[in-house]
Structures are given as C-alpha cells and as structure tokens.
PyMOL Python script that loads the backbone (N, CA, C, O; Angstrom):
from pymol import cmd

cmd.read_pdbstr("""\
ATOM      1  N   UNK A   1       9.452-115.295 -14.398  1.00  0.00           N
ATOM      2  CA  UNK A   1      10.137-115.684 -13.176  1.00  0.00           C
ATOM      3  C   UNK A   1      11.652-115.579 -13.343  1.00  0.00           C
ATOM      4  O   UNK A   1      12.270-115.523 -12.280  1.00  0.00           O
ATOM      5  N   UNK A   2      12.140-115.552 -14.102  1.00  0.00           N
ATOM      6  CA  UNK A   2      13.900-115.397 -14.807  1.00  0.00           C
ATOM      7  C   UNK A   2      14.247-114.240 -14.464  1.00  0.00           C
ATOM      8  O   UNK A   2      15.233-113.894 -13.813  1.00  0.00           O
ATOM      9  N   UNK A   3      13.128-113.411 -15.070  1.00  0.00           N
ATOM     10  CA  UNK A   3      14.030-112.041 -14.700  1.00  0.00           C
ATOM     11  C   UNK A   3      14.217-111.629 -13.223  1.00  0.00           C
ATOM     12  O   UNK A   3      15.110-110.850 -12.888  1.00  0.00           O
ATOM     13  N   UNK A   4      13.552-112.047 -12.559  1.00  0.00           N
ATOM     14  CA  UNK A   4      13.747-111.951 -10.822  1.00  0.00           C
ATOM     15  C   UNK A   4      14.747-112.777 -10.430  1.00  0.00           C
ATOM     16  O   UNK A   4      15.662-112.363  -9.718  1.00  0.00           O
ATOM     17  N   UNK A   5      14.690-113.726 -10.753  1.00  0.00           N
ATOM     18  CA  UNK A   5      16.444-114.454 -10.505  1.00  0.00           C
ATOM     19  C   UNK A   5      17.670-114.150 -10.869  1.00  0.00           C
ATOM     20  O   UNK A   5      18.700-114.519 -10.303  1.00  0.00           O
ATOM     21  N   UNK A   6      17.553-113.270 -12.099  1.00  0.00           N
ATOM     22  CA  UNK A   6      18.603-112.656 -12.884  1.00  0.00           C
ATOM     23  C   UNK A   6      18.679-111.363 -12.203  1.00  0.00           C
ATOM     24  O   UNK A   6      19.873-111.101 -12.351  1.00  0.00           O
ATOM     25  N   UNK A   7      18.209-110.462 -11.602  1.00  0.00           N
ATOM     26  CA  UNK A   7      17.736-109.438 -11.268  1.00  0.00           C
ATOM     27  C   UNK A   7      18.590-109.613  -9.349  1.00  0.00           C
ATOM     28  O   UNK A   7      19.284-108.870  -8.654  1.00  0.00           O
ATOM     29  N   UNK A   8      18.103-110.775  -9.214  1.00  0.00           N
ATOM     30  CA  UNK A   8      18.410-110.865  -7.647  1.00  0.00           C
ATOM     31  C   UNK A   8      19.836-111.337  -7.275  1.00  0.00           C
ATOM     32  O   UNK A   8      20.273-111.445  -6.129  1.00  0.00           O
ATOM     33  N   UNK A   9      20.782-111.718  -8.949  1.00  0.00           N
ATOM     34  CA  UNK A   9      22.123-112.394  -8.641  1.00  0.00           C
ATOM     35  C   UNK A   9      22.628-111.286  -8.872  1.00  0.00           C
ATOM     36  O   UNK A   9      23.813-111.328  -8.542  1.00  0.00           O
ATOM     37  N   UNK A  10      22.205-109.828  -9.465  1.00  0.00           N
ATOM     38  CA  UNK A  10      22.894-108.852  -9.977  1.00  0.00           C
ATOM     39  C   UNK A  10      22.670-107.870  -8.630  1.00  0.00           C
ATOM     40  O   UNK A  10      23.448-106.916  -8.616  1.00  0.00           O
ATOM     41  N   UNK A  11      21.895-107.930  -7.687  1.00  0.00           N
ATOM     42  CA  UNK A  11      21.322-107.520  -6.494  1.00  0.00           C
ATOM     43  C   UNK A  11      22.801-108.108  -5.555  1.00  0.00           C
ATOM     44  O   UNK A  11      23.684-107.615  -4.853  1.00  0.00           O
ATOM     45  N   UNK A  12      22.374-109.506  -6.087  1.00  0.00           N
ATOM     46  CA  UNK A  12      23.681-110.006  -4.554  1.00  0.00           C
ATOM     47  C   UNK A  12      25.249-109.687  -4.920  1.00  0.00           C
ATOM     48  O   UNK A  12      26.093-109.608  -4.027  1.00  0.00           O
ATOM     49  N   UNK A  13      25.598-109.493  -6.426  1.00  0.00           N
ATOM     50  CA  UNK A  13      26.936-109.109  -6.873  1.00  0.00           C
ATOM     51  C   UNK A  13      27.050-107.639  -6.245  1.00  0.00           C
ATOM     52  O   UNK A  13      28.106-107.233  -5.759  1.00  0.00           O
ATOM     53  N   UNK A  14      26.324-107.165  -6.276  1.00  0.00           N
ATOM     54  CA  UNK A  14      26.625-105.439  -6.204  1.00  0.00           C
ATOM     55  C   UNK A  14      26.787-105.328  -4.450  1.00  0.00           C
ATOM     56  O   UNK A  14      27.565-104.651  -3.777  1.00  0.00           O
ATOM     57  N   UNK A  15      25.961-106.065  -4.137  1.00  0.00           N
ATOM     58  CA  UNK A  15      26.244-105.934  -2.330  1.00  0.00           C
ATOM     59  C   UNK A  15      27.472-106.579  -2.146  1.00  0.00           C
ATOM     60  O   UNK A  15      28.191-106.000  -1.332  1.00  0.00           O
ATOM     61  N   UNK A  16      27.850-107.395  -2.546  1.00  0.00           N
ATOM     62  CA  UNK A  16      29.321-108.735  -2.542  1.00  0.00           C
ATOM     63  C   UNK A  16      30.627-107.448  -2.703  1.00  0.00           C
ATOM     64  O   UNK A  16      31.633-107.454  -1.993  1.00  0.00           O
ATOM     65  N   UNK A  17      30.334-106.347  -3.831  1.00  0.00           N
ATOM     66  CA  UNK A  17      31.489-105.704  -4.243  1.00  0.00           C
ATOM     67  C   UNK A  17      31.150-104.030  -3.394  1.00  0.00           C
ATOM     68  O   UNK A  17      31.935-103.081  -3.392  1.00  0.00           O
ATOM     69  N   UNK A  18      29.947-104.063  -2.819  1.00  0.00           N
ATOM     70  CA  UNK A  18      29.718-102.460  -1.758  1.00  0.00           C
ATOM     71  C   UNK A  18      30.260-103.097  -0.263  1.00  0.00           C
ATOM     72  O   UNK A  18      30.666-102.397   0.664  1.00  0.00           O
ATOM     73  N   UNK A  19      30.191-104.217  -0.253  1.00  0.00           N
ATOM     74  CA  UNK A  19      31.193-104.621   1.422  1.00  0.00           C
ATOM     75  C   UNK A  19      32.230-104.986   1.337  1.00  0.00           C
ATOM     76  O   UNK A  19      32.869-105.322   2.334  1.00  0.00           O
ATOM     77  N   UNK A  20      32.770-105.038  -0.024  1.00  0.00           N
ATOM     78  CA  UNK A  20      34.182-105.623   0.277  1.00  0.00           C
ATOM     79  C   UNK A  20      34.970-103.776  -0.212  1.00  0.00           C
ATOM     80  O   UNK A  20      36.118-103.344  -0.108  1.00  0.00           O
ATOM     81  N   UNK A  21      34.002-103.301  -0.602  1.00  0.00           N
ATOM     82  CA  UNK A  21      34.580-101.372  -1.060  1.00  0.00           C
ATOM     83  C   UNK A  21      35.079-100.551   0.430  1.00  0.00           C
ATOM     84  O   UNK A  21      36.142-100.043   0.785  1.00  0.00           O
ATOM     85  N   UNK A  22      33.530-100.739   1.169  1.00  0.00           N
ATOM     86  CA  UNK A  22      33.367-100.482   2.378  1.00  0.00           C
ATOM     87  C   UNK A  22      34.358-101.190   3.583  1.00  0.00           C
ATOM     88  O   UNK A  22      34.726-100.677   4.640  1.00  0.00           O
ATOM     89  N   UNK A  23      34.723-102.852   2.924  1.00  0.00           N
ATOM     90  CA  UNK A  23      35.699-103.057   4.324  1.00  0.00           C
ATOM     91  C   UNK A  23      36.840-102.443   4.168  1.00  0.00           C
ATOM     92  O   UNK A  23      37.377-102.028   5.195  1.00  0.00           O
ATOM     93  N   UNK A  24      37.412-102.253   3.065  1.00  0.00           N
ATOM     94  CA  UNK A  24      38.655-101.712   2.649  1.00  0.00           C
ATOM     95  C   UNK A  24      38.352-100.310   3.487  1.00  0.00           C
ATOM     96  O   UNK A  24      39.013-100.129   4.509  1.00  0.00           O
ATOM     97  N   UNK A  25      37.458 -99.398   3.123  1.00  0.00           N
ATOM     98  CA  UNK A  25      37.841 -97.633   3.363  1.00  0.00           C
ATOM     99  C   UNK A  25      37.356 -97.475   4.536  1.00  0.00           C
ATOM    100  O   UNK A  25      37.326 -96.274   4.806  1.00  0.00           O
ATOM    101  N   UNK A  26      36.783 -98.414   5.739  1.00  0.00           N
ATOM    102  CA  UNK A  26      36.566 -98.337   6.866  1.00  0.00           C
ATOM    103  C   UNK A  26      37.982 -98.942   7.561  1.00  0.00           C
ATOM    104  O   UNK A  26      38.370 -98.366   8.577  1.00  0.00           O
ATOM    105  N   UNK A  27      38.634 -99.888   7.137  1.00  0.00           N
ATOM    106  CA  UNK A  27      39.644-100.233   8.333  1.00  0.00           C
ATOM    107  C   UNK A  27      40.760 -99.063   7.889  1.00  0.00           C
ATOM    108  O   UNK A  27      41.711 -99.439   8.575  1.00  0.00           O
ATOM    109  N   UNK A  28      41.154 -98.092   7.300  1.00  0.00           N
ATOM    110  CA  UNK A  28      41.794 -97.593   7.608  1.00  0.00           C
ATOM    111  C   UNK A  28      41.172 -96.157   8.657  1.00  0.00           C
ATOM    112  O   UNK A  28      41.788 -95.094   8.740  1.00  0.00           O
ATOM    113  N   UNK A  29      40.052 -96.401   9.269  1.00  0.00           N
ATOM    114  CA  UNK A  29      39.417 -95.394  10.196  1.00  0.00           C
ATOM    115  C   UNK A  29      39.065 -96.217  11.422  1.00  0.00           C
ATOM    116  O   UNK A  29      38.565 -95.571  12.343  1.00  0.00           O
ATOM    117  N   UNK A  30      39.245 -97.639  11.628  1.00  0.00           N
ATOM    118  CA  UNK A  30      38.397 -98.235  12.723  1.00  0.00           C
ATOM    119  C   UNK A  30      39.646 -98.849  13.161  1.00  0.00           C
ATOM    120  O   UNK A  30      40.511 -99.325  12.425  1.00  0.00           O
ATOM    121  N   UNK A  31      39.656 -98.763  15.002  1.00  0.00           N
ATOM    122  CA  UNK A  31      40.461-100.017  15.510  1.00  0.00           C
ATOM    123  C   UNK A  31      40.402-101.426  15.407  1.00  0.00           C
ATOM    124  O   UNK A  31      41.214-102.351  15.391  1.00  0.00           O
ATOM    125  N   UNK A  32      38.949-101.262  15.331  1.00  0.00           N
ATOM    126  CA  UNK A  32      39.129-103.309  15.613  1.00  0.00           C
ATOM    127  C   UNK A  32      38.931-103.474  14.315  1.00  0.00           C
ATOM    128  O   UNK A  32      37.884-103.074  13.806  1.00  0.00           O
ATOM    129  N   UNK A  33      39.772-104.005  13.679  1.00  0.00           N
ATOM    130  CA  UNK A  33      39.936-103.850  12.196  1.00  0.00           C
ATOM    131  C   UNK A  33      39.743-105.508  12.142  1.00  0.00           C
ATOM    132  O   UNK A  33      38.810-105.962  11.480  1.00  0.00           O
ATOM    133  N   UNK A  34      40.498-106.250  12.737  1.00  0.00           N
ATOM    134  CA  UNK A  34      39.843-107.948  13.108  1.00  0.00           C
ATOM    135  C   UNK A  34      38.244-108.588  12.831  1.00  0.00           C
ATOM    136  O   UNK A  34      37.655-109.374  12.090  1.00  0.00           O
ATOM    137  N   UNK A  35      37.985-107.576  14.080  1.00  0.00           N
ATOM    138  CA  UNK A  35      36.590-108.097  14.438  1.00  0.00           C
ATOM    139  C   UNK A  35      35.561-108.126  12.910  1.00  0.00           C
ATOM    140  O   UNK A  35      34.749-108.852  12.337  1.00  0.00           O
ATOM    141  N   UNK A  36      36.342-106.631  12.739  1.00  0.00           N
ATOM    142  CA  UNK A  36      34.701-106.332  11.662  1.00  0.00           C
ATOM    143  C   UNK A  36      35.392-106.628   9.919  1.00  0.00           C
ATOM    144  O   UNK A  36      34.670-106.457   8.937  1.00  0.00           O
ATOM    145  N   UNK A  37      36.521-106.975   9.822  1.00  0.00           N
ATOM    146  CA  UNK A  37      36.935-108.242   9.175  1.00  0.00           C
ATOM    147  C   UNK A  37      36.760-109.701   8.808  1.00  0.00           C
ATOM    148  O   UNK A  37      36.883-110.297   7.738  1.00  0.00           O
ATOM    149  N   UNK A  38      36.419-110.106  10.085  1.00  0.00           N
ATOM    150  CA  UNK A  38      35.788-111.275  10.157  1.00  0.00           C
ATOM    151  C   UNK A  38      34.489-111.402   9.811  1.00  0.00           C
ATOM    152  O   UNK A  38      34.071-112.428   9.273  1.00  0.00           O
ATOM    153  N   UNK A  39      33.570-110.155  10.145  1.00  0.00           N
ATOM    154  CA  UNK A  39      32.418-109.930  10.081  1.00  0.00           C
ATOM    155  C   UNK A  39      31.837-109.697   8.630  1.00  0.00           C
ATOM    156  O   UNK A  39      30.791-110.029   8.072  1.00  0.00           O
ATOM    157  N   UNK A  40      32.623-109.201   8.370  1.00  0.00           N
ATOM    158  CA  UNK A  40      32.578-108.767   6.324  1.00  0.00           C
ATOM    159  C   UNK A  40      32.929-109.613   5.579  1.00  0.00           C
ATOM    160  O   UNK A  40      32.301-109.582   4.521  1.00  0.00           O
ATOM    161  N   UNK A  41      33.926-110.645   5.670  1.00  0.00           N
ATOM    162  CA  UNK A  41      34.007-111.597   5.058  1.00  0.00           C
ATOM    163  C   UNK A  41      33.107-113.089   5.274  1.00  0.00           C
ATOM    164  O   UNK A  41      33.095-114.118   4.599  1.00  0.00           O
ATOM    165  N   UNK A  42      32.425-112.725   6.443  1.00  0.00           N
ATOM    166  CA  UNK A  42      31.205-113.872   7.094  1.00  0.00           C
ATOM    167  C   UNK A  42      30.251-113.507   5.573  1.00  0.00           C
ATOM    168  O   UNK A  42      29.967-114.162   4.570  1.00  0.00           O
ATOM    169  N   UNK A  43      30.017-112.357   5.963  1.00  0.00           N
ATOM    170  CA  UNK A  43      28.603-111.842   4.768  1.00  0.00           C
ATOM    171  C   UNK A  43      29.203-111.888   3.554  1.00  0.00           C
ATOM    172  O   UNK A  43      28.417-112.548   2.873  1.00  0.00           O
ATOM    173  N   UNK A  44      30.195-111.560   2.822  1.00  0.00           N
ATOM    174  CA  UNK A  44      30.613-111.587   1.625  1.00  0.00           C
ATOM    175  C   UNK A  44      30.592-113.208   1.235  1.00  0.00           C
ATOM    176  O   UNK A  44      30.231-113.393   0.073  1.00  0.00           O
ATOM    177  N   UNK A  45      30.922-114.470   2.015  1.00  0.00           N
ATOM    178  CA  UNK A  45      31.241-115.748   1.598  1.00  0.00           C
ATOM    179  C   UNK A  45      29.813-116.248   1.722  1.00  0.00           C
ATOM    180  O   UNK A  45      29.410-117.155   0.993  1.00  0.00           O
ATOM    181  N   UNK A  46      28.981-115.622   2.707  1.00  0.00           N
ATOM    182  CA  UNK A  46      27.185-115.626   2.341  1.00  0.00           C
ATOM    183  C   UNK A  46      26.561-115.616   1.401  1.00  0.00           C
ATOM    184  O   UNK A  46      25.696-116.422   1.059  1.00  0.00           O
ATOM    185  N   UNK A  47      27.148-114.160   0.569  1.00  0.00           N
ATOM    186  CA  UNK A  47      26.214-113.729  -0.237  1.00  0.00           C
ATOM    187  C   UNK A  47      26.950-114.683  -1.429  1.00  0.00           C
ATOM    188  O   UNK A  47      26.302-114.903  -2.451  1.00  0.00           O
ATOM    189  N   UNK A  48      27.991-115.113  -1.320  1.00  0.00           N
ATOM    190  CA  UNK A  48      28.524-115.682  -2.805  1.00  0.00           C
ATOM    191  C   UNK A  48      28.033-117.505  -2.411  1.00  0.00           C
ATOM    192  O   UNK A  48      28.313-118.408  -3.200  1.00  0.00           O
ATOM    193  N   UNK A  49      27.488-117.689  -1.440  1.00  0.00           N
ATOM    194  CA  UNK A  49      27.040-119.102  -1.714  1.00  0.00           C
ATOM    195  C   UNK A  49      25.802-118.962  -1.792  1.00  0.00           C
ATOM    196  O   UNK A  49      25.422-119.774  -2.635  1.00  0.00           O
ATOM    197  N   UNK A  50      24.679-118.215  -1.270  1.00  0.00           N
ATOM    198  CA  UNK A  50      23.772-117.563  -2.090  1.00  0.00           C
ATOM    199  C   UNK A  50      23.440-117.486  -3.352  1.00  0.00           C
ATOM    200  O   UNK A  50      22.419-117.744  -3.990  1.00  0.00           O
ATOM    201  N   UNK A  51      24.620-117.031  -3.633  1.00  0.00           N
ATOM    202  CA  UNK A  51      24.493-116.818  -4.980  1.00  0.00           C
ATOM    203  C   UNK A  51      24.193-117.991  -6.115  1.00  0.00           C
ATOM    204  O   UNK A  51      23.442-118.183  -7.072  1.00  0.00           O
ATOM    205  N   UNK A  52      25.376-118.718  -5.317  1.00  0.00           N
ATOM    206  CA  UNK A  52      25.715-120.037  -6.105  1.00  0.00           C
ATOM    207  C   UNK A  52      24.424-120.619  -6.055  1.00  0.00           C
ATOM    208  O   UNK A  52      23.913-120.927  -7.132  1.00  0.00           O
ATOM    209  N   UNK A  53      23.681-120.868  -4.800  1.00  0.00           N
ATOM    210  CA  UNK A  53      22.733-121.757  -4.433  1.00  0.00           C
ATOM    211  C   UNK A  53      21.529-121.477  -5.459  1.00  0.00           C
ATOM    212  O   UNK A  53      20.915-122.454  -5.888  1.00  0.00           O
ATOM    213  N   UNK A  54      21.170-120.202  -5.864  1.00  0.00           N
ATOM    214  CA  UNK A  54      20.409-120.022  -6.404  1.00  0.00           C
ATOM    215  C   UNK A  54      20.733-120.051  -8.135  1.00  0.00           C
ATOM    216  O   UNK A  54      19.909-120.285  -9.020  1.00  0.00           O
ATOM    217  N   UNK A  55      22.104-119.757  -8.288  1.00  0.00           N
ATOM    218  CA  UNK A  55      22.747-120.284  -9.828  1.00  0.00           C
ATOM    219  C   UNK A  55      21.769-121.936 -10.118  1.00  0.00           C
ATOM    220  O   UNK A  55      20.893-122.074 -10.972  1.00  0.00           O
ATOM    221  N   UNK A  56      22.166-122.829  -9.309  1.00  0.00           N
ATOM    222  CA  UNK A  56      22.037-124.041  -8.691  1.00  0.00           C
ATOM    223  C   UNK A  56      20.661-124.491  -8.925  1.00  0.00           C
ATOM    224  O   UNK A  56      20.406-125.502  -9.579  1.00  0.00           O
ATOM    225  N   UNK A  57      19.814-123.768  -8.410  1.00  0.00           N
ATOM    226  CA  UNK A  57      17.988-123.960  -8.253  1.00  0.00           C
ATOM    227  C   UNK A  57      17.660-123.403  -9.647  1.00  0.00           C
ATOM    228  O   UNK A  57      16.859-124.128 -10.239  1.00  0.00           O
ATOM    229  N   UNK A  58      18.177-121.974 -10.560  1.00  0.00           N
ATOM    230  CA  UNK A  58      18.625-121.662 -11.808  1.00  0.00           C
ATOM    231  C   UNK A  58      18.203-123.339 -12.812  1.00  0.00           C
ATOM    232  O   UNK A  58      17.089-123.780 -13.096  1.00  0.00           O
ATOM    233  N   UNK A  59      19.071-123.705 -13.011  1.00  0.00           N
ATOM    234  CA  UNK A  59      19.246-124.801 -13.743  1.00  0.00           C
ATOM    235  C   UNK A  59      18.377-126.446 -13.770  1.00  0.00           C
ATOM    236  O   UNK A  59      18.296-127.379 -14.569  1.00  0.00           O
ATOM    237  N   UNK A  60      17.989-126.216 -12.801  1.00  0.00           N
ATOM    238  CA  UNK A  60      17.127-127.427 -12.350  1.00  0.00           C
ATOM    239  C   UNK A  60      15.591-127.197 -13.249  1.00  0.00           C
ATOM    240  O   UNK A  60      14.671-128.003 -13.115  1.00  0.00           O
TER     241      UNK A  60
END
""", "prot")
cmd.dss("prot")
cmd.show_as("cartoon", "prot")
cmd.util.cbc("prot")
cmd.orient("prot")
C-alpha cells in the first residue's frame, strides 16, 4: 500500500510543476491572463494541500 502513496505524491508533484510550466508559456499567448491565473493557482494550492493531506494520513 506505500508504494501507491509514494507513487501518487510523485503523480501530484509533477502535475503541481506541468501547471505552473504551462501557466507561465500560455500567458504570454492568452489575453485574459487574470482569469486563467487565478484558475492555475486554484489547482496548484489544491494539489499541494492534497498533497499534504495525504503526507498527513501517510503517518498515522
């Protein structure tokens, strides 16, 4: 069961660092650079309490 937890925090790091790659090389092509700013950092502060949460359940 470890290795699926270990497996799934290395899952949520790699998505955490492909949307924050992606918000960068899209706002210099998109107008509403705001909107979908807000929107990327909604999911990025997701996936890192996610993360945590399951660090969290980890240890117990």
């Amino acid at each position: 069961m470890r290795r699926k937890k270990s497996a799934l925090r290395l899952i949520i790091i790699g998505l955490i660092g492909m949307v924050v790659g992606v918000t960068f090389k899209l706002n210099h092509f998109m107008g509403a650079e705001r909107i979908f700013n807000v929107g990327a950092f909604a999911l990025v502060v997701g996936l890192i309490f996610w993360l945590i949460s399951l660090a969290q359940e980890n240890k117990e």
